[in-house]
N, CA, C and O of each residue as an XYZ file, in Angstrom:
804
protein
N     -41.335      4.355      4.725
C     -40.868      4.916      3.476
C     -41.441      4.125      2.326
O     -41.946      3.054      2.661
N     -41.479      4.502      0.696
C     -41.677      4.058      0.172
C     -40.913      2.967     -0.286
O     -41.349      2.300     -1.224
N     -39.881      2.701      0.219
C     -39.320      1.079     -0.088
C     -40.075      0.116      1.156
O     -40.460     -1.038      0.970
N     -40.168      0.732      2.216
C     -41.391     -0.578      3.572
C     -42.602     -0.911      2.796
O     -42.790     -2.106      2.566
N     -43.832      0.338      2.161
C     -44.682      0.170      1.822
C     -44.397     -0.885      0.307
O     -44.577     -2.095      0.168
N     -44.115     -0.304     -0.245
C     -43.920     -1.554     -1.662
C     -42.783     -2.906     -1.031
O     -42.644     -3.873     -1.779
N     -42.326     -2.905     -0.218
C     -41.632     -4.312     -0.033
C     -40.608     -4.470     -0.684
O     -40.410     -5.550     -1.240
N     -39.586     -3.294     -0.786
C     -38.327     -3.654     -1.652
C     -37.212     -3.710     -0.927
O     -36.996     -3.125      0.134
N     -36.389     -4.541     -1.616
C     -34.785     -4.439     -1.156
C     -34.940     -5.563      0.218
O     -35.299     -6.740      0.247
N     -34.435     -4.484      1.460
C     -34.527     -4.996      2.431
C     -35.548     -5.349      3.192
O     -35.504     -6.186      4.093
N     -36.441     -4.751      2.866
C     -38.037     -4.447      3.555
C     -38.984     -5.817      2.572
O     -40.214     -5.767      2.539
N     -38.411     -6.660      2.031
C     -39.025     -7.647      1.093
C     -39.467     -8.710      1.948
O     -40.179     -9.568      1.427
N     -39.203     -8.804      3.055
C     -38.883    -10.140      3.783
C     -38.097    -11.618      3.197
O     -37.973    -12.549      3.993
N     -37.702    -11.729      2.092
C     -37.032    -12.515      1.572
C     -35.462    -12.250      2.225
O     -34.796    -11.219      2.137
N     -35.144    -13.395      2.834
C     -33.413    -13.257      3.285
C     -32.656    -13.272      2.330
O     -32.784    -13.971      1.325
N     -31.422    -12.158      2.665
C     -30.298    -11.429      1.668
C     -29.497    -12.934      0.880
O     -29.829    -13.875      1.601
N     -28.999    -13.230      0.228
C     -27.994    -14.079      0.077
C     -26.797    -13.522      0.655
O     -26.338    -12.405      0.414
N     -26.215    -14.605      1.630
C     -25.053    -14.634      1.795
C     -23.779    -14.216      1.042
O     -23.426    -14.892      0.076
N     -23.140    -13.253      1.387
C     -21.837    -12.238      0.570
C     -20.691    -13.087      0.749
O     -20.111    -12.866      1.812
N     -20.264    -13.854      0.147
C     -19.118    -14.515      0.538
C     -17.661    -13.442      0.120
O     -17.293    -13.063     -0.992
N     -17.129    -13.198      1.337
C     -15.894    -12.005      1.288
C     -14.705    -13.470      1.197
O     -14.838    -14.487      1.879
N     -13.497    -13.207      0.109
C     -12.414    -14.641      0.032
C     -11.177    -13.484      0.575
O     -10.784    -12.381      0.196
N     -10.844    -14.433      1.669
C      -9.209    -13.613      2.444
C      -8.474    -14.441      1.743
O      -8.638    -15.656      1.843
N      -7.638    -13.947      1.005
C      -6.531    -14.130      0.170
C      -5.244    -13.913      0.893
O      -4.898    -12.736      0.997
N      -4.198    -15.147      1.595
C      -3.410    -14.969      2.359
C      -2.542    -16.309      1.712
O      -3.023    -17.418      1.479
N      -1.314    -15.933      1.523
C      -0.174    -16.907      0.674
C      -1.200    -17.235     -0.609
O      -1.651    -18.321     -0.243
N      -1.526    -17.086     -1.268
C      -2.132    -18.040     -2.227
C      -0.996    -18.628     -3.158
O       0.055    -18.005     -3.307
N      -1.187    -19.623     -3.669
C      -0.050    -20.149     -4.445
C       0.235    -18.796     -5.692
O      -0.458    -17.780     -5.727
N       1.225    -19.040     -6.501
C       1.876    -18.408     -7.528
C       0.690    -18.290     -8.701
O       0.200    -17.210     -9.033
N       0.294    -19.641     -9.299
C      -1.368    -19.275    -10.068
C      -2.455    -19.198     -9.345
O      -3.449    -19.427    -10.032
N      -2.687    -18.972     -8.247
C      -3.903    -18.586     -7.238
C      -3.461    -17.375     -7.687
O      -4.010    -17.122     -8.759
N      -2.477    -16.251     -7.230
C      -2.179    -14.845     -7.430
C      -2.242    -14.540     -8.529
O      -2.305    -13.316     -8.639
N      -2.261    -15.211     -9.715
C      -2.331    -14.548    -10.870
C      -3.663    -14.642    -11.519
O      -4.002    -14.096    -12.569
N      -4.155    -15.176    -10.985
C      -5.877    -15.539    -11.347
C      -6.214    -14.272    -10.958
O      -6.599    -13.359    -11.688
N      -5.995    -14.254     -9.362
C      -6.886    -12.972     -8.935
C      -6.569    -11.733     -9.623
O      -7.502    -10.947     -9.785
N      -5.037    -11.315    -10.199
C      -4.601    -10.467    -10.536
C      -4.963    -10.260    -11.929
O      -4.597     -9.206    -12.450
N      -5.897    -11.447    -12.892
C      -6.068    -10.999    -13.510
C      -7.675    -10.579    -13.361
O      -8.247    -10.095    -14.337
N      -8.215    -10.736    -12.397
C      -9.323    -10.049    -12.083
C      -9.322     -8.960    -11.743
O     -10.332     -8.260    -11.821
N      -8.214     -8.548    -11.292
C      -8.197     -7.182    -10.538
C      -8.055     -6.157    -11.841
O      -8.376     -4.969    -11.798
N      -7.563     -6.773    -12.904
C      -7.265     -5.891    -13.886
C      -7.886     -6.007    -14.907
O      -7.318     -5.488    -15.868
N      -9.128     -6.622    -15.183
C     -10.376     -6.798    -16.009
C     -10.991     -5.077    -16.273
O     -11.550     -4.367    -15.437
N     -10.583     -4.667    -18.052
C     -10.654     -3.444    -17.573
C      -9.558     -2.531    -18.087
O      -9.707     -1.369    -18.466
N      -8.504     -3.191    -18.044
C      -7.645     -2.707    -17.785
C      -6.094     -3.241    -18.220
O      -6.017     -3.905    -19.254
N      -4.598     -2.905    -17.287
C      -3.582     -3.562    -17.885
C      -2.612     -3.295    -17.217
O      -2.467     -2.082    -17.065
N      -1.599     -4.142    -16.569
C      -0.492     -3.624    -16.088
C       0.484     -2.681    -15.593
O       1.235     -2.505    -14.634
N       0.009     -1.973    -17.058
C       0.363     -0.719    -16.860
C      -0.609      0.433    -16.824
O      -0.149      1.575    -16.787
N      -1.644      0.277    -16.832
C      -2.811      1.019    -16.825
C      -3.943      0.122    -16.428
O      -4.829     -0.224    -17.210
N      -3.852     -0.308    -14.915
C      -4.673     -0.800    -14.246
C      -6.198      0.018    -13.894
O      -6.247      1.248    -13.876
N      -7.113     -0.632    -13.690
C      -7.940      0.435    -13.353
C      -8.349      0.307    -11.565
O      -8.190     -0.619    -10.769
N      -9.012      1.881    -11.390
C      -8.995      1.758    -10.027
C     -10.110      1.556     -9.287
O     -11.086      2.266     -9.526
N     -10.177      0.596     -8.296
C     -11.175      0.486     -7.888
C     -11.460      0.830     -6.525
O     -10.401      0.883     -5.901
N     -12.491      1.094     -5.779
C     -12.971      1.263     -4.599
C     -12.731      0.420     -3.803
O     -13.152     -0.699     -4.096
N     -12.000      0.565     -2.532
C     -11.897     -0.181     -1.138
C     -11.799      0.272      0.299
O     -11.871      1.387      0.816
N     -11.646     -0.729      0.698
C     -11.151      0.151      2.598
C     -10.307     -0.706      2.680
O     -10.181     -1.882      2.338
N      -9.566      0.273      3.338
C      -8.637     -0.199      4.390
C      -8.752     -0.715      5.690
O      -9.182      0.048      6.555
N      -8.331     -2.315      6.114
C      -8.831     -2.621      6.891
C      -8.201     -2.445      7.978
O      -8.667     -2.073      9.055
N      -6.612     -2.836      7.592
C      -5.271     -2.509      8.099
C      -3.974     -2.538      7.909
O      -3.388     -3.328      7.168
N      -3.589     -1.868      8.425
C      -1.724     -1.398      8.308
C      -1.029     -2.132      8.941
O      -0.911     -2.212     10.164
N      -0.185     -3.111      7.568
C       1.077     -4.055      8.104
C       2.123     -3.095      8.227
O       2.679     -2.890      9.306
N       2.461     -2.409      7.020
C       3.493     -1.408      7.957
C       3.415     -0.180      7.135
O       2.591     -0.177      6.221
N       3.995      0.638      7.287
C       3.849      2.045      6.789
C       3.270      2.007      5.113
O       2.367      2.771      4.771
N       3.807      1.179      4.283
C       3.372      1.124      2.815
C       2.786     -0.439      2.780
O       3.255     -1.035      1.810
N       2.227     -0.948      3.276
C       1.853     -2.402      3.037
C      -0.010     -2.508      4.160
O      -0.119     -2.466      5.386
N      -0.617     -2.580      3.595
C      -1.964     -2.584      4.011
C      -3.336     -3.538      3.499
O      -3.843     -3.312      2.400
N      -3.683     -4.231      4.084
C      -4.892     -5.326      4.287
C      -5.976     -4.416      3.809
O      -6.409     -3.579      4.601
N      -6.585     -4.510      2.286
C      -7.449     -3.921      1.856
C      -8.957     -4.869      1.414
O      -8.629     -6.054      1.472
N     -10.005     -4.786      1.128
C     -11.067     -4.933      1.025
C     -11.921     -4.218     -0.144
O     -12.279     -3.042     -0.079
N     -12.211     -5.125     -1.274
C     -11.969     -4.656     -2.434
C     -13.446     -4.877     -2.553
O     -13.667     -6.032     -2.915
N     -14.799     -3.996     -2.330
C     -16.463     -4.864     -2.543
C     -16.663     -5.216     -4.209
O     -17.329     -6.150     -4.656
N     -16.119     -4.496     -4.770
C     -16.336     -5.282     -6.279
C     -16.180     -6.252     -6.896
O     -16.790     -6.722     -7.857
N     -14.877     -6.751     -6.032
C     -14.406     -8.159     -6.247
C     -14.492     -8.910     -5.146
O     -13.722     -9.850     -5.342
N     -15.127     -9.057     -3.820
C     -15.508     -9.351     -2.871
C     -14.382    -10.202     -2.592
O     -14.429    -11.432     -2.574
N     -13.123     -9.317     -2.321
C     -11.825    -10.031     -1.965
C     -11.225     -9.254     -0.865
O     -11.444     -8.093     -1.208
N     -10.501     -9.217      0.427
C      -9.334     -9.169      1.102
C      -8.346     -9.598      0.405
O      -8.245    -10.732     -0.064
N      -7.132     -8.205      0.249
C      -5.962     -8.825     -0.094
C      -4.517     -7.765      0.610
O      -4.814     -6.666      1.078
N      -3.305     -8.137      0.613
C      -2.235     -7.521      1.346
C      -1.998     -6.569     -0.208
O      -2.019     -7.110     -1.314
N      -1.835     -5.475     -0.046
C      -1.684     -4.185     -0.818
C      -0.063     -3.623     -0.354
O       0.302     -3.053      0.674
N       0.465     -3.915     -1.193
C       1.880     -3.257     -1.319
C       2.220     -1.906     -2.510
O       2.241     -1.971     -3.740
N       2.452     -0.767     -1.637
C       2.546      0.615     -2.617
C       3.747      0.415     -3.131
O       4.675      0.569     -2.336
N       4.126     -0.001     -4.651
C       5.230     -0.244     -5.252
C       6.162      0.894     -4.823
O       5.777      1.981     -4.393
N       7.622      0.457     -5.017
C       8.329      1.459     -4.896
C       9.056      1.878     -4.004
O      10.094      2.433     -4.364
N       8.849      1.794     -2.958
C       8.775      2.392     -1.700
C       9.733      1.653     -0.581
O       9.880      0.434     -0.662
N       9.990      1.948     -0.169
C      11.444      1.504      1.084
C      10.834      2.444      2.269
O      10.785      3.656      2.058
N      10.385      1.940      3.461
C      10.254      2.108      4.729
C      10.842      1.971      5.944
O      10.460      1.098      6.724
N      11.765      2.757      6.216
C      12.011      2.068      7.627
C      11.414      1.087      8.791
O      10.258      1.056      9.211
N      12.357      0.421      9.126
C      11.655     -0.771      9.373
C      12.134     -0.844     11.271
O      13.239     -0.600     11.756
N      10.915     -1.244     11.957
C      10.726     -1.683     13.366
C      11.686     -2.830     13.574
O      12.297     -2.535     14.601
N      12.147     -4.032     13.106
C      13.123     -4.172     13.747
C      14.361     -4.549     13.072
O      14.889     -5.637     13.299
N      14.950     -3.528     12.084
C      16.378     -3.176     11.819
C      16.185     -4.296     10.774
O      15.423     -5.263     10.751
N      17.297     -3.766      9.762
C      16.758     -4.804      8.615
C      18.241     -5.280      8.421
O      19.157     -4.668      7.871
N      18.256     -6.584      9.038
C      19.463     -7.376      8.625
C      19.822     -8.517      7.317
O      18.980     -9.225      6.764
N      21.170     -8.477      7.034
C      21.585     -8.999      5.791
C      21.814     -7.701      4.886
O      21.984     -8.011      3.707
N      21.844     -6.874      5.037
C      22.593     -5.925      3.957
C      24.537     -5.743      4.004
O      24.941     -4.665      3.569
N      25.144     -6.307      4.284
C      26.359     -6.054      4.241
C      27.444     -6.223      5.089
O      28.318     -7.090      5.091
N      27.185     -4.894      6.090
C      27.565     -4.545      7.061
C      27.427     -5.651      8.764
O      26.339     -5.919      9.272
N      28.474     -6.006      9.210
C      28.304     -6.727     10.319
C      27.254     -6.354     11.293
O      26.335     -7.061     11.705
N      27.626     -4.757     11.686
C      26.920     -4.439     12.227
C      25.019     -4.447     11.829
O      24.224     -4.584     12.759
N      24.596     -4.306     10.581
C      23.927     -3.972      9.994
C      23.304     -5.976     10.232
O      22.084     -6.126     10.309
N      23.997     -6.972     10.301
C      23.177     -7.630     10.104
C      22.689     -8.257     11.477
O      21.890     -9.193     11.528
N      23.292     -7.600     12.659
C      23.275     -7.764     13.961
C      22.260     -6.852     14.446
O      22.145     -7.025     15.660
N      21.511     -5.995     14.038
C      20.844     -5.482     13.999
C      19.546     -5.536     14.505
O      18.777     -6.204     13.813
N      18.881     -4.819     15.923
C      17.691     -5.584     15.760
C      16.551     -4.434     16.155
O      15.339     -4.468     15.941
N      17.347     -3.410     16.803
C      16.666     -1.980     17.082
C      15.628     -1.615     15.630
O      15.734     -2.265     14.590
N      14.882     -0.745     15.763
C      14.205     -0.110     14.571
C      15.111      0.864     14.258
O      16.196      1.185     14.743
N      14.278      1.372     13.120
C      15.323      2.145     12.101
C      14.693      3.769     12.441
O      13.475      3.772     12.624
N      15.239      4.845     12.523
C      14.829      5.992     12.459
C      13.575      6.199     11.726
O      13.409      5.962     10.529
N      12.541      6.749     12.705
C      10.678      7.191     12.335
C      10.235      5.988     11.677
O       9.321      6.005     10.852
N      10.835      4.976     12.006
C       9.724      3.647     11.756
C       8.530      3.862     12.301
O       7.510      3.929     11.616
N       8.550      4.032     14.012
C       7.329      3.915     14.861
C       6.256      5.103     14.081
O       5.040      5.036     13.903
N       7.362      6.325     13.662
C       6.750      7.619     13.675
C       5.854      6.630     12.101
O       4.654      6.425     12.279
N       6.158      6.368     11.416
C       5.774      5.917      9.708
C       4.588      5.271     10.050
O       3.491      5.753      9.769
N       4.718      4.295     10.592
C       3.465      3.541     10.868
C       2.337      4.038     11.473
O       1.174      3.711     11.239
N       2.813      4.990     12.404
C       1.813      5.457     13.161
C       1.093      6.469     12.166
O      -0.116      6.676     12.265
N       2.045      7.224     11.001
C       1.060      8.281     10.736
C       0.473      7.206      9.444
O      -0.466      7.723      8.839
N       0.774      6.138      9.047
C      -0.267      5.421      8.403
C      -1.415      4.781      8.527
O      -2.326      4.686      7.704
N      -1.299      4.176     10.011
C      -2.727      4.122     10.947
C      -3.647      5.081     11.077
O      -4.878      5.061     11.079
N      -2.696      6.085     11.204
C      -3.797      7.274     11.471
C      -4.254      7.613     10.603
O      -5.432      7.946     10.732
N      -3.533      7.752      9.017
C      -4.630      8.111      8.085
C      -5.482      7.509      7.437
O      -6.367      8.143      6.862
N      -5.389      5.680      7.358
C      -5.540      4.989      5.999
C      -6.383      3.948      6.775
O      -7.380      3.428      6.273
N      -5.934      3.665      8.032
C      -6.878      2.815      8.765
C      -8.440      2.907      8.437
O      -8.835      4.061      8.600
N      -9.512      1.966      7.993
C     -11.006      2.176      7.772
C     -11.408      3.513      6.641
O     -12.468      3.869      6.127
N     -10.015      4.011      6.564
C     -10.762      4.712      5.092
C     -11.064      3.992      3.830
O     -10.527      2.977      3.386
N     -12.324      4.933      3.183
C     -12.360      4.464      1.923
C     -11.564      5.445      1.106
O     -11.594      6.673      1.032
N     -10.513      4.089      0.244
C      -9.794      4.706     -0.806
C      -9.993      3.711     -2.310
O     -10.860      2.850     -2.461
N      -8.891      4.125     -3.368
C      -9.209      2.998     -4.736
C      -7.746      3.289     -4.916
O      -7.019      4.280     -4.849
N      -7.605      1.816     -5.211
C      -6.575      1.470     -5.444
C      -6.635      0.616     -7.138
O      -7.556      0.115     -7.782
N      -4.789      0.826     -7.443
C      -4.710      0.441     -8.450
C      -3.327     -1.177     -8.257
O      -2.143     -1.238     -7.923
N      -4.340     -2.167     -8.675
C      -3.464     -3.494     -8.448
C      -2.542     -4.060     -9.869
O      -3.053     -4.612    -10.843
N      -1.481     -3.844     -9.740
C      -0.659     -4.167    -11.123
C      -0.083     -5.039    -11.038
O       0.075     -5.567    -12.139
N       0.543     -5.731     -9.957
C       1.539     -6.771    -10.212
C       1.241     -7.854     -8.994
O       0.348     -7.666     -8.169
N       2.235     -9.182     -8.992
C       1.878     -9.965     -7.752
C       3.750    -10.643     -7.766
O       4.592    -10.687     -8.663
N       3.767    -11.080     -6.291
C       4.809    -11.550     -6.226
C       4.810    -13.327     -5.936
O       3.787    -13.962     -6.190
N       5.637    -13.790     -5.572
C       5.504    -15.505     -5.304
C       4.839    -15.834     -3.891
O       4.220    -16.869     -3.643
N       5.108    -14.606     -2.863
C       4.919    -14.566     -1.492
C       2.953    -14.309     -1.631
O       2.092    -14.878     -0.960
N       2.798    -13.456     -2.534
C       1.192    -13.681     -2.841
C       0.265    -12.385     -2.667
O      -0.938    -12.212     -2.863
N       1.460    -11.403     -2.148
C       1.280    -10.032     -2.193
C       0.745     -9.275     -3.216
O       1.473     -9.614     -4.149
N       0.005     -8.522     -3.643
C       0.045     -7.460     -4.653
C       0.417     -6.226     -4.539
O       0.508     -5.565     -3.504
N       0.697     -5.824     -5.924
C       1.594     -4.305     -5.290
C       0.997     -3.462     -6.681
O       0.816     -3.908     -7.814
N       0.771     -2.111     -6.163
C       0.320     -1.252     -7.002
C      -0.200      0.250     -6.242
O       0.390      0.547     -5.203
N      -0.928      0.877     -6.580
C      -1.015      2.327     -5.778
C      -2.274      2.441     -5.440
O      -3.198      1.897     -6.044
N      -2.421      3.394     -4.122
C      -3.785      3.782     -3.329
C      -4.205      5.258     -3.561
O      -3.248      5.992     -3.807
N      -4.964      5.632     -3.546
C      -5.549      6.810     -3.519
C      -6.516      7.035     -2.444
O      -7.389      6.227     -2.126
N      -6.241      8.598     -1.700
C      -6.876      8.567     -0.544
C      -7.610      9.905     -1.110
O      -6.920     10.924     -1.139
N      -8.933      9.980     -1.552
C      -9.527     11.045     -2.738
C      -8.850     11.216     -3.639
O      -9.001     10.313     -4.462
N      -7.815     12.283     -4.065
C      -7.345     12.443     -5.035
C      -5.727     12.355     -5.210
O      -4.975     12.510     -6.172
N      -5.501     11.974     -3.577
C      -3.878     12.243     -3.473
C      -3.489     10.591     -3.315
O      -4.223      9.742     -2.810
N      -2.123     10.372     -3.889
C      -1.530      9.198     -4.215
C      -0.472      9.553     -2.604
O       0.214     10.383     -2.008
N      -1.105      8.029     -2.586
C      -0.788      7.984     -1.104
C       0.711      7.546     -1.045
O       1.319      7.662      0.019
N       1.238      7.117     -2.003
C       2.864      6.661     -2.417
C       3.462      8.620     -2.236
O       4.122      9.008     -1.272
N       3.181      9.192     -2.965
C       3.586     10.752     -3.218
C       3.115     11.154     -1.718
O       3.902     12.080     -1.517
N       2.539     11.080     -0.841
C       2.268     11.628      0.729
C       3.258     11.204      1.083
O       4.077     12.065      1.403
N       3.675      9.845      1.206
C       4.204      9.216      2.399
C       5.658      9.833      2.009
O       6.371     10.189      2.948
N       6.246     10.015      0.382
C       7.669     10.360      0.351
C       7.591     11.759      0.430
O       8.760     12.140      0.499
N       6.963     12.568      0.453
C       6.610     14.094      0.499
C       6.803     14.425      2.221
O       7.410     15.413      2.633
N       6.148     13.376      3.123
C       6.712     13.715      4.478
C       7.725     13.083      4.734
O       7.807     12.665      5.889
N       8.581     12.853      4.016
C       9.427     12.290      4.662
C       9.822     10.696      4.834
O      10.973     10.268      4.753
N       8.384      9.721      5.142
C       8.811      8.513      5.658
C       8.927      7.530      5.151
O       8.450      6.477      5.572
N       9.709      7.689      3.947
C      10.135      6.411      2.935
C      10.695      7.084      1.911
O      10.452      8.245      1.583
N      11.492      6.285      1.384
C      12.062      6.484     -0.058
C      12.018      5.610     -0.705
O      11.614      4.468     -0.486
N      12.675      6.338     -2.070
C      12.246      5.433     -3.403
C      13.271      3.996     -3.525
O      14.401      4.202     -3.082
N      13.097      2.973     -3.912
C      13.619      1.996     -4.551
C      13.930      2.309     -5.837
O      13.573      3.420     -6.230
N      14.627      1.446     -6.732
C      14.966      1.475     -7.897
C      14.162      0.801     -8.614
O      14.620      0.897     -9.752
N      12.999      0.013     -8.653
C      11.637     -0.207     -9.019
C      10.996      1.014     -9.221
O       9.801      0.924     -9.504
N      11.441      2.050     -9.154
C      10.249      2.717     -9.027
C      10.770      3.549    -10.255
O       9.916      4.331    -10.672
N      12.067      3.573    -10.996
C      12.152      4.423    -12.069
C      11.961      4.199    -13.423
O      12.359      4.863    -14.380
N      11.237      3.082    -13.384
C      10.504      2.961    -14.558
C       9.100      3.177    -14.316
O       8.577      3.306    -15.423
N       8.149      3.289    -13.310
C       6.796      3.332    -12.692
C       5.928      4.681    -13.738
O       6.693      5.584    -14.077
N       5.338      4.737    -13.931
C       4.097      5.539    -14.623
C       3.885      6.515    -13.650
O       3.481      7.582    -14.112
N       4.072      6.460    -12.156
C       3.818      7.733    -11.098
C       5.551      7.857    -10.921
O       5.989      7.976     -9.776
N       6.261      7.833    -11.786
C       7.957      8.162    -11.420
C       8.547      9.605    -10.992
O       9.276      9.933    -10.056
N       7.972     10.313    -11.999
C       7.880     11.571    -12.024
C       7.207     12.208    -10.720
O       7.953     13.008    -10.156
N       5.979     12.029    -10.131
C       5.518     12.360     -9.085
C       5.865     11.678     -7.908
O       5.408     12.028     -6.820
N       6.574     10.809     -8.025
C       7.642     10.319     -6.642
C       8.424     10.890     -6.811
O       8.645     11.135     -5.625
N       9.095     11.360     -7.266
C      10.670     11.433     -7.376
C      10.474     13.438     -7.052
O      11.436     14.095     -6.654
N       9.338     13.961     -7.277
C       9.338     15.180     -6.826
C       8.735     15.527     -5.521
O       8.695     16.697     -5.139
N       8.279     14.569     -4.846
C       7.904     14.362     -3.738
C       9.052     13.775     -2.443
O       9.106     13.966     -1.228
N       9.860     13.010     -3.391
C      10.890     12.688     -2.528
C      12.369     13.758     -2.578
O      13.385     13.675     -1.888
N      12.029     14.718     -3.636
C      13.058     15.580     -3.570
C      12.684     16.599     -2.595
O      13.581     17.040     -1.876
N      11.321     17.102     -2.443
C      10.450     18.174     -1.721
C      10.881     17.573     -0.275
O      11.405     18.420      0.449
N      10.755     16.221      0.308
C      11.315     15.966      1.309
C      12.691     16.328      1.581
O      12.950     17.151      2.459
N      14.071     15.468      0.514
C      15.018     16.009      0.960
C      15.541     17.318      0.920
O      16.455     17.780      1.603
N      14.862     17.867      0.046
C      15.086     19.368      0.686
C      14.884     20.030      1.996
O      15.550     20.951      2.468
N      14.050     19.534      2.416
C      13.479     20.374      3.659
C      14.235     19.279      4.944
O      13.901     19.552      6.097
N      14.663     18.759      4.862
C      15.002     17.461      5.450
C      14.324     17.074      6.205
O      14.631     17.527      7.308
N      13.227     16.223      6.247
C      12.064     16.310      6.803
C      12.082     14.397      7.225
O      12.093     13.610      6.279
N      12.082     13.855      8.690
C      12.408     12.629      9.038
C      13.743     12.431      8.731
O      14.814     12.971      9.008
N      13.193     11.105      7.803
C      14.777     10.323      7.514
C      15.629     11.064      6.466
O      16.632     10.533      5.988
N      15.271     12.137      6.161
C      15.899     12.625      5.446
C      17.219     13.790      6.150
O      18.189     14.338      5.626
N      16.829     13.798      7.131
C      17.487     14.961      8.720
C      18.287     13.679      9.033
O      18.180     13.630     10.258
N      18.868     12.838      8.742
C      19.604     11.703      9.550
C      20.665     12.157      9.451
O      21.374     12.359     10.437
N      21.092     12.477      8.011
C      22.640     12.791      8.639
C      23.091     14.444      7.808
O      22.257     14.997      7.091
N      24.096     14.889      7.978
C      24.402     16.094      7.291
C      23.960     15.890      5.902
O      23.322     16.842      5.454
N      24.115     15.003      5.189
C      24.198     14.867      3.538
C      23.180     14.935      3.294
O      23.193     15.119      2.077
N      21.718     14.907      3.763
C      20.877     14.802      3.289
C      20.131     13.339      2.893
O      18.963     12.966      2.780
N      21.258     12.815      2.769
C      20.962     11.224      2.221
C      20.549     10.156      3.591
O      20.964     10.214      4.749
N      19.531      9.141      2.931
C      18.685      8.533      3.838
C      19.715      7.633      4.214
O      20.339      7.243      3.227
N      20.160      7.112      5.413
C      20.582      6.071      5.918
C      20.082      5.113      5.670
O      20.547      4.209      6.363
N      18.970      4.634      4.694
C      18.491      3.349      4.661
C      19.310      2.627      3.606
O      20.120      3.321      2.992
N      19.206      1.101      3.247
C      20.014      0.767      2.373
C      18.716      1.058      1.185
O      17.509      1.137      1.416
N      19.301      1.159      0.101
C      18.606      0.755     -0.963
C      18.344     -0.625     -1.457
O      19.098     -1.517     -1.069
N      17.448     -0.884     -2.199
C      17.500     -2.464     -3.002
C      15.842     -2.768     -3.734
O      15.622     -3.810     -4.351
C-alpha cells in the first residue's frame, strides 16, 4: 500500500513509543481529584464531556472497569444513581433479619448477567462527574445513543436512589423507572405493591 511504499506510520521501521495505560485502583482522595479534573477538561460537573471508551469489565450490574484511550487511564465507573440488587444480601439496613443476611437479592444474578452481556468489550463514552474517597468515579455511559443508566431501570434491574433527583438525566430515569414499575418487570414483580423490596439510601 501506499503507506509500505513511502514508509509511514507503522511501515517506518522506527519502533512505536511505548503507550503507558495508568490502572487507577484506590488512589488517594487528591490522586482522584487530579484525575477527575482531567476527565473534565472541557467541560464541568455538571456538564461533563463525553468521551470514548471500552469496557473492560463488569463489577456489578452498574459499576464497570473502563478504559478511557484519550486519557490513557483504567478506571472503576460507577452509573450515578442507581441501587442494584446485590449477590450477597446487603446487610446493616435495620432489620435483624436484613443484617443476617447473606443470600442474593432478587435478579441480582439475572442484573449482572444482562450487564456482561451487553457492556462487556463494548465501545461506549462515558460521562465522569464526580469521585468518592474509596477512589471510584461516578457519572453516565452511553452505549451509541442510549444511556445505559435509563436501560438498566427501563428493564427492570435497579432503581433509583435519592442522588439521583437532583441529576441532569432525572427526568429520563425516573420515566424509565416508572415504565418498569408499571409493567412490573423483575424487581419490580416482587411483591403486590409494585414497590421494590430493596432498601433505599
Amino acid at each position: 500500500a501506499a503507506a509500505q511504499e513511502a514508509k509511514l506510520g507503522m511501515h517506518s521501521g522506527t519502533p512505536s513509543p511505548d503507550l503507558r495505560i495508568v490502572e487507577i485502583n484506590r488512589p488517594t482522595t487528591k490522586k482522584a481529584q487530579q484525575y477527575l479534573n482531567t476527565f473534565l477538561l472541557g467541560g464541568s460537573p455538571t456538564s461533563p464531556p463525553k468521551l470514548k471508551a471500552i469496557v473492560e469489565a463488569v463489577l456489578t450490574p452498574t459499576r464497570f472497569r473502563v478504559y478511557v484511550p484519550s486519557k490513557n487511564l483504567v478506571v472503576t465507573l460507577a452509573l450515578v444513581g442507581l441501587l442494584a440488587p446485590s449477590l450477597g444480601g446487603r446487610p446493616g439496613f435495620g432489620r435483624q433479619e436484613q443484617a443476617e443476611a447473606s443470600g442474593p437479592e432478587p435478579f441480582a444474578a439475572e442484573a449482572l448477567e444482562f450487564s456482561r452481556d451487553h457492556f462487556v468489550q463494548r465501545e461506549v463514552e462515558v460521562e465522569v462527574e464526580s469521585t468518592d474517597i474509596g477512589g471510584s468515579f461516578y457519572g453516565a455511559m452511553f452505549l451509541g445513543k442510549e444511556n445505559v443508566a435509563a436501560q438498566l431501570l427501563r428493564e427492570g434491574f435497579v432503581s433509583l436512589t435519592p442522588t439521583a433527583e437532583k441529576h441532569r438525566y432525572s427526568l429520563l430515569f425516573k420515566a424509565a423507572q416508572t415504565e418498569a414499575s408499571k409493567a412490573k418487570r423483575r424487581i419490580w414483580s416482587v411483591s403486590e405493591s409494585g414497590e421494590s423490596n430493596l432498601p433505599r439510601g
